[in-house]
C-alpha positions in Angstrom: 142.2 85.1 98.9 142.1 88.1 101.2 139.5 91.3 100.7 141.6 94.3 102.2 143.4 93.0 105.6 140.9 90.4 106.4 140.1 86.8 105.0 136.9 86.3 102.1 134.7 84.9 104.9 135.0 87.9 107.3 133.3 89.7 104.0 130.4 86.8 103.9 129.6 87.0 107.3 129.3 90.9 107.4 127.0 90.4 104.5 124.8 87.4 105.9 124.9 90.4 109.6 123.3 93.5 107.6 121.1 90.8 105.4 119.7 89.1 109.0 119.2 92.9 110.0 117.4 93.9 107.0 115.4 91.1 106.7 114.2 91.2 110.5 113.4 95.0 110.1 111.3 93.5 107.3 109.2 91.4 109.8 108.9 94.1 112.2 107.5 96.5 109.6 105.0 94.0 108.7 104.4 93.1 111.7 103.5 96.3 113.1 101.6 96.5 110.3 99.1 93.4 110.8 99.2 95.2 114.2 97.5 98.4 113.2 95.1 96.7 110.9 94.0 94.3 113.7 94.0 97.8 116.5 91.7 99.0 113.8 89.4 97.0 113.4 88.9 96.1 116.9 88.0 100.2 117.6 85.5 99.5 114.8 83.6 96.6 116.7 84.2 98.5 119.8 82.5 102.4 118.0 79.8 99.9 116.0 78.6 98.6 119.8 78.9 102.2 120.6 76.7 103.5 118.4 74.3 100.6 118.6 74.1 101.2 122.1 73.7 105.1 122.2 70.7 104.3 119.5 69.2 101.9 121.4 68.9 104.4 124.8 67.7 106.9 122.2 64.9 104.3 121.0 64.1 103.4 125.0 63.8 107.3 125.8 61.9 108.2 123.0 59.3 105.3 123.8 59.2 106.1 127.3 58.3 110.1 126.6 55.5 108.9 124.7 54.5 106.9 126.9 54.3 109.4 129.8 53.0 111.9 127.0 50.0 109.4 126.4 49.5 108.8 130.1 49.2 112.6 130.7 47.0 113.1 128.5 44.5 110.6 129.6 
């Protein structure tokens, strides 16, 4: 049996080629997608220590004005 000029297989293996294609753009959509969600919440640990950091200084400067505010006064 013959599809056009060319054999029934030719016609299978065309179809398995764009179904490999579309099913590895698949995987690379989804993997790019596991990607971002992991990028993301990285940055988040990373901003959380940020911030935890930044109020911590704030904490140890506050303390240590009133400390040289009480040892002024004295």
């Amino acid at each position: 049996m013959m599809i056009g000029p060319f054999p029934w297989w030719i016609a299978v293996i065309i179809g398995l080629i764009i179904f490999s294609g579309y099913m590895a753009f698949r995987a690379i959509r989804s993997e790019m997608r596991l990607e971002q969600e992991f990028i993301e919440k990285e940055g988040k640990v990373y901003m959380d220590r940020i911030e935890e950091e930044r109020k911590r200084k704030e904490e140890t400067s506050q303390s240590g004005k009133r400390e040289d505010e009480v040892q002024s006064i004295s």
